[in-house]
C-alpha positions as CSV (number, residue, x, y, z in Angstrom):
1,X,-7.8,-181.9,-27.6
2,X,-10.4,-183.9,-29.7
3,X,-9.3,-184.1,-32.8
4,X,-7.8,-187.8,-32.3
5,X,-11.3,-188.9,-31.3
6,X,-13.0,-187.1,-33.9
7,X,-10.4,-188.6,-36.7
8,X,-9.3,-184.9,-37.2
9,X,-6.0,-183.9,-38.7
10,X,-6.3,-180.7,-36.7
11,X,-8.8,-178.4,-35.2
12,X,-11.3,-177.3,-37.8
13,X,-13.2,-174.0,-36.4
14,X,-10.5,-171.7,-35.3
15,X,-11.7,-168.4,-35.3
16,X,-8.7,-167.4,-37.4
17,X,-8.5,-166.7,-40.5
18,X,-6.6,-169.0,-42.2
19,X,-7.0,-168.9,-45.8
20,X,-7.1,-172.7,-46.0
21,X,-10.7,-172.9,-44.6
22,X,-11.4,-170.4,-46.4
23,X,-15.0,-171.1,-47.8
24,X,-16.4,-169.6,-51.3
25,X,-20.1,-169.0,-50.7
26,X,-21.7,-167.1,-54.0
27,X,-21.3,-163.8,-52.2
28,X,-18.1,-164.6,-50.9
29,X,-16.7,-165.7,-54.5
30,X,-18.2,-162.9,-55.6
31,X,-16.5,-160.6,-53.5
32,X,-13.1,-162.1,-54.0
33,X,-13.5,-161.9,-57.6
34,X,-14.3,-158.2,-57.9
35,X,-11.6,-157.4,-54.9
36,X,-9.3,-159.4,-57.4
37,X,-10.1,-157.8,-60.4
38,X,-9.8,-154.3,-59.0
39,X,-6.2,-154.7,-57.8
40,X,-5.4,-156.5,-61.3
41,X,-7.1,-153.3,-63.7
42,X,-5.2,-150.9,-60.8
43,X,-8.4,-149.3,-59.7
44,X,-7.9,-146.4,-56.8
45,X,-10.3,-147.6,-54.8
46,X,-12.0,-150.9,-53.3
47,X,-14.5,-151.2,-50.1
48,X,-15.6,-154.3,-48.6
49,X,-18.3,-153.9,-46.0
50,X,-20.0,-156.3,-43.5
51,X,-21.1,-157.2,-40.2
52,X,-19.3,-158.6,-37.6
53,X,-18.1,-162.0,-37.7
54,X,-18.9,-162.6,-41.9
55,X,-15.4,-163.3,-43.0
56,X,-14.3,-159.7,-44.0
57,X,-10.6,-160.2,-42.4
58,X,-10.4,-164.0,-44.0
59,X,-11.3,-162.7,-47.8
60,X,-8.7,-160.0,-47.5
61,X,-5.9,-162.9,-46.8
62,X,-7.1,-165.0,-49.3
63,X,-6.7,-162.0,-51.9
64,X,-3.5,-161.1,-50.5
65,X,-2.2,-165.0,-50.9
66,X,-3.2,-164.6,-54.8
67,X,-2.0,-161.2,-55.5
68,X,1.4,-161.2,-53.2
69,X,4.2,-162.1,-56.0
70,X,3.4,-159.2,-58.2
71,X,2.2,-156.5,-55.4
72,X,3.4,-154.7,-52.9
73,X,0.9,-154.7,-49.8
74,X,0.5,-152.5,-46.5
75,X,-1.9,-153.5,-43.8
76,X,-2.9,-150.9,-41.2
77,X,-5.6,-151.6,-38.8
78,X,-8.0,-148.5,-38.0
79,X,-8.0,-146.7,-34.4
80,X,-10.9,-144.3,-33.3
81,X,-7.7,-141.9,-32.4
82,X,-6.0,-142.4,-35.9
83,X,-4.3,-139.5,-37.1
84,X,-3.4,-137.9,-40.5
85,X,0.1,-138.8,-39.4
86,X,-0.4,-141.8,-38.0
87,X,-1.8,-143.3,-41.9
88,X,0.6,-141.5,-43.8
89,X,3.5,-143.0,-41.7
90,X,2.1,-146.4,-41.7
91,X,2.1,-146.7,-45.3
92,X,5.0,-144.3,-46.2
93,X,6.9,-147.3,-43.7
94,X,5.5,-149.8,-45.6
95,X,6.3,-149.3,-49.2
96,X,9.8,-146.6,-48.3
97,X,13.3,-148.6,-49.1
98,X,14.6,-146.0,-46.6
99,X,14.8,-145.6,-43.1
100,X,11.6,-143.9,-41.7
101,X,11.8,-141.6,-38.7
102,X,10.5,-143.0,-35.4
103,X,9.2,-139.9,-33.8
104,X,6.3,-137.5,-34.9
105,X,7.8,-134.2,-35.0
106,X,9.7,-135.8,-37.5
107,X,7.1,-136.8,-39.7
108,X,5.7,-133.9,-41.4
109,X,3.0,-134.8,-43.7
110,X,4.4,-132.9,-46.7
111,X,7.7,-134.8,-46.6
112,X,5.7,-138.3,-46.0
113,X,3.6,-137.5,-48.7
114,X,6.7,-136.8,-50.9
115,X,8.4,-140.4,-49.9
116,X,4.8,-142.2,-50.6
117,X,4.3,-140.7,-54.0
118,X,8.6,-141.5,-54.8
119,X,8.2,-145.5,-53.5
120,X,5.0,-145.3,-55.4
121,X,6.7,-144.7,-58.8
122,X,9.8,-147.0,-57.6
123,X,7.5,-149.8,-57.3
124,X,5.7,-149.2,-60.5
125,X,9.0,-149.3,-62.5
126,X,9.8,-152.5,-60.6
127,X,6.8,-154.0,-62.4
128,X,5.0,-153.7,-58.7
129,X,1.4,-152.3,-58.1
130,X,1.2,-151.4,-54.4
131,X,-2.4,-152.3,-52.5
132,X,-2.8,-150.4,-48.9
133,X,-5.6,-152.4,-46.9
134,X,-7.2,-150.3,-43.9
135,X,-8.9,-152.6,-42.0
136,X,-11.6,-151.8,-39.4
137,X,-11.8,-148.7,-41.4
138,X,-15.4,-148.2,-39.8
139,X,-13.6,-146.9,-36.5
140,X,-12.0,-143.9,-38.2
141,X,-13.6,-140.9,-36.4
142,X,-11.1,-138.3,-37.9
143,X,-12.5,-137.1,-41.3
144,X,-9.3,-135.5,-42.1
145,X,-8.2,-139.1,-42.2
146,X,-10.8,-140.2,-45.0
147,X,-9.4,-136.9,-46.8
148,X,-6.0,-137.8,-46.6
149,X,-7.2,-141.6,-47.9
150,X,-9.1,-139.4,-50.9
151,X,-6.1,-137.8,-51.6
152,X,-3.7,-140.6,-51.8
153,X,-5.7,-141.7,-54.5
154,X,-4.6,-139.0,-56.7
155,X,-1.6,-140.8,-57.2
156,X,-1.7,-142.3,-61.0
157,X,0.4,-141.8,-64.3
158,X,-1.7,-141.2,-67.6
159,X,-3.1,-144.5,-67.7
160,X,-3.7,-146.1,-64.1
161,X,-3.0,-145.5,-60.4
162,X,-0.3,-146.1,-58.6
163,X,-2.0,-147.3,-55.1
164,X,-5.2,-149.5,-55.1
165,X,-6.7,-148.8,-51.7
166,X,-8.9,-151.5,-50.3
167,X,-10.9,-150.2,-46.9
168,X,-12.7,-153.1,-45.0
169,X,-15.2,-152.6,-42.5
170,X,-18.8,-152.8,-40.9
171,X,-21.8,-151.6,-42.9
172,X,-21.6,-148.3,-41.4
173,X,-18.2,-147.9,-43.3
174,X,-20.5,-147.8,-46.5
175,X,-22.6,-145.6,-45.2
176,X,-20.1,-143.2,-44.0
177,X,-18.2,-143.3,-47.3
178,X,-21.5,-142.6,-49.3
179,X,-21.9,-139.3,-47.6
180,X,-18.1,-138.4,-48.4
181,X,-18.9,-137.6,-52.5
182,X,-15.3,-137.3,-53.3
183,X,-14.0,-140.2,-51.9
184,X,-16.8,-142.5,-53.2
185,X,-16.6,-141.4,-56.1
186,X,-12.9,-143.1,-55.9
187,X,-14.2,-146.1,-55.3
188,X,-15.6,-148.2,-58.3
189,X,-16.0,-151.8,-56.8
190,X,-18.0,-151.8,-53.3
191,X,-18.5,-155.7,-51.6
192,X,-21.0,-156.5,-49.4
193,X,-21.2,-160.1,-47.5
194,X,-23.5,-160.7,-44.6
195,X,-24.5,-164.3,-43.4
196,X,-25.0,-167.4,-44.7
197,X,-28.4,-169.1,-45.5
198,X,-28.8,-172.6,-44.0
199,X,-27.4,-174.1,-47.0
200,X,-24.0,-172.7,-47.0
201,X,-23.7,-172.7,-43.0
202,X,-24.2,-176.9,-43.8
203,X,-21.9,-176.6,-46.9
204,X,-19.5,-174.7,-45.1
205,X,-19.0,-177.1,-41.3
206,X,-18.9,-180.1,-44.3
207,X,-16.1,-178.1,-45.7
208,X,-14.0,-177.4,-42.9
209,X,-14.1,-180.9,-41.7
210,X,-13.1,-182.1,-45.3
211,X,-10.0,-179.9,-44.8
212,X,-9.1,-181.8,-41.7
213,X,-9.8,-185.3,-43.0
214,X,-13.1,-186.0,-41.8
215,X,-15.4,-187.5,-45.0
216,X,-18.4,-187.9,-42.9
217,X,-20.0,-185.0,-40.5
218,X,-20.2,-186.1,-37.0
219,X,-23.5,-183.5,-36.9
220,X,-26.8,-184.7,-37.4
221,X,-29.6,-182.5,-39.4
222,X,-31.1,-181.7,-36.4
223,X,-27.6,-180.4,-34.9
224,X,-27.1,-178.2,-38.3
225,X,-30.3,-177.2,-38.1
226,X,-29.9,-176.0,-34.3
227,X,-26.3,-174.5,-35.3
228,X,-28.2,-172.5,-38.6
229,X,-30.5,-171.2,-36.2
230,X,-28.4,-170.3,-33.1
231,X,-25.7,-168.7,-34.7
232,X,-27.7,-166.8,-38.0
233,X,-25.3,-167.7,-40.4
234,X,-22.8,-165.7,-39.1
235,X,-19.3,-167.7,-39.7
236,X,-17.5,-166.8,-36.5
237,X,-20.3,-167.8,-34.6
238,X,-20.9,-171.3,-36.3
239,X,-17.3,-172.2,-35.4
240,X,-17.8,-171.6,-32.2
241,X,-21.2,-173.7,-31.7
242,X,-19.0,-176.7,-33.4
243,X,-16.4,-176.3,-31.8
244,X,-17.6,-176.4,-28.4
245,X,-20.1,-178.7,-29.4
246,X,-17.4,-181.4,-30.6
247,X,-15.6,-180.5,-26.8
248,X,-18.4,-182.0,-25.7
249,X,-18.9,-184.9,-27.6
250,X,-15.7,-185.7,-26.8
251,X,-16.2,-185.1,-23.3
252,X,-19.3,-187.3,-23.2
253,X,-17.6,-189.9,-25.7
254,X,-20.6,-190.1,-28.1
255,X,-20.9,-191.2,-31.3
256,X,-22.7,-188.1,-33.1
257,X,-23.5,-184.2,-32.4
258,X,-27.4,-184.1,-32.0
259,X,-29.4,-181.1,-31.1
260,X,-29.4,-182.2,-27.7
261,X,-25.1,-181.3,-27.6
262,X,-25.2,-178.1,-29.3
263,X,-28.1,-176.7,-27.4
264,X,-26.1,-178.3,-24.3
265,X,-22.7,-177.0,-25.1
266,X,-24.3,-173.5,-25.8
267,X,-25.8,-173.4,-22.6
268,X,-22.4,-174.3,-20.6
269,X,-20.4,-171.7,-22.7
270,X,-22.9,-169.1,-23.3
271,X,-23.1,-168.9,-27.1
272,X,-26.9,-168.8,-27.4
């Protein structure tokens, strides 16, 4: 829509997370490092916690884009009304090179267990390490479910696992899993990221813009400073204030963003 009068190859604050915006802050460099080296030393367990909004779902792509050739990966997003069956089935479909049942009669947990732990040890003599990521792993109310997660993490030869589990989720997943002694004590490498300071929120709009061609920011300080403010840092909410802020700019055919658009185009839209 503006990205023509902007001199944008393409729209630059999507709130998707495409791994070619994806921005390396220290904390989130940090957390892509130790996420990395878990799955590469075949550690059981990895959690990465944070609020709302902070990139969680972005870092998890960016690890699965350098880790995909020589791993075999299963996503399942979390449900409050997740089941026992319903994890074990996701994954045992996942990694199985056999057909998988459709209905849940059929899916006893002993005999999904069974094929898990088999494609498990087929993958590991293919040279393949297998990562399950549960995402939104906060909204697990069954704690049969975190057992069955603790459990799963028993599968390992002599020397290393067979399954790297990565759980992602808001900081009460942390808290959660701190009170479950077994399970956390599966879980060597525990991320944190929260916002950014005003520093990487100005580092990270120059970035994005960058990735779409633009060499100079259209936003003033003032603008950045209004954007830092409004949206605390938080990633998913700075790419809203810019992007509805550069609607508007277009719409009003102005040369620059000032503090005068964004607090404007937050008004109109509701962000603030």
């Amino acid at each position: 829509m503006y990205e023509e009068y902007w001199r944008l190859t393409g729209r630059p604050f999507r709130n998707t997370p495409d791994p070619k915006f994806f921005y390396s802050s220290k904390q989130h460099g940090e957390a892509l490092m130790k996420m990395s080296y878990g799955v590469n030393e075949r550690m059981g367990g990895i959690m990465l916690s944070g609020d709302y909004g902070c990139g969680k779902t972005m870092l998890a792509r960016v690890l699965v884009g350098q880790i995909a050739t020589s791993n075999v990966i299963v996503t399942c997003g979390a449900q409050p009304d997740m089941t026992t069956a319903d994890l074990l089935r996701t994954i045992a479909r996942g990694i199985s090179h056999s057909e998988m049942p459709s209905t849940r009669p059929e899916l006893l947990a002993d005999a999904l267990v069974e094929t898990i732990d088999k494609s498990l040890r087929e993958n590991a003599r293919d040279g393949k390490h297998t990562l399950v990521i549960i995402d939104e792993a906060h909204m697990i109310q069954s704690q049969s479910v975190f057992e069955t997660a603790r459990l799963l993490l028993n599968f390992h030869t002599q020397d290393e696992f067979l399954l790297t589990m990565l759980l992602i989720g808001h900081p009460e997943l942390a808290a959660r899993v701190s009170d479950l002694k077994q399970l956390s004590q599966r879980i060597p490498i525990s991320c944190t990221i929260g916002h950014f300071d005003k520093d990487d929120t100005i580092g990270y709009v120059k970035a994005r813009l960058t990735i779409v061609g633009r060499k100079s920011s259209p936003f003033t300080d003032d603008a950045m400073e209004l954007i830092y403010r409004a949206s605390g840092g938080i990633p998913r909410r700075i790419n809203t204030l810019c992007d509805l802020s550069l609607t508007l700019g277009f719409a009003q055919k102005i040369e620059r963003i000032d503090q005068r658009v964004v607090h404007e185009a937050s008004e109109k839209f509701g962000v603030m």
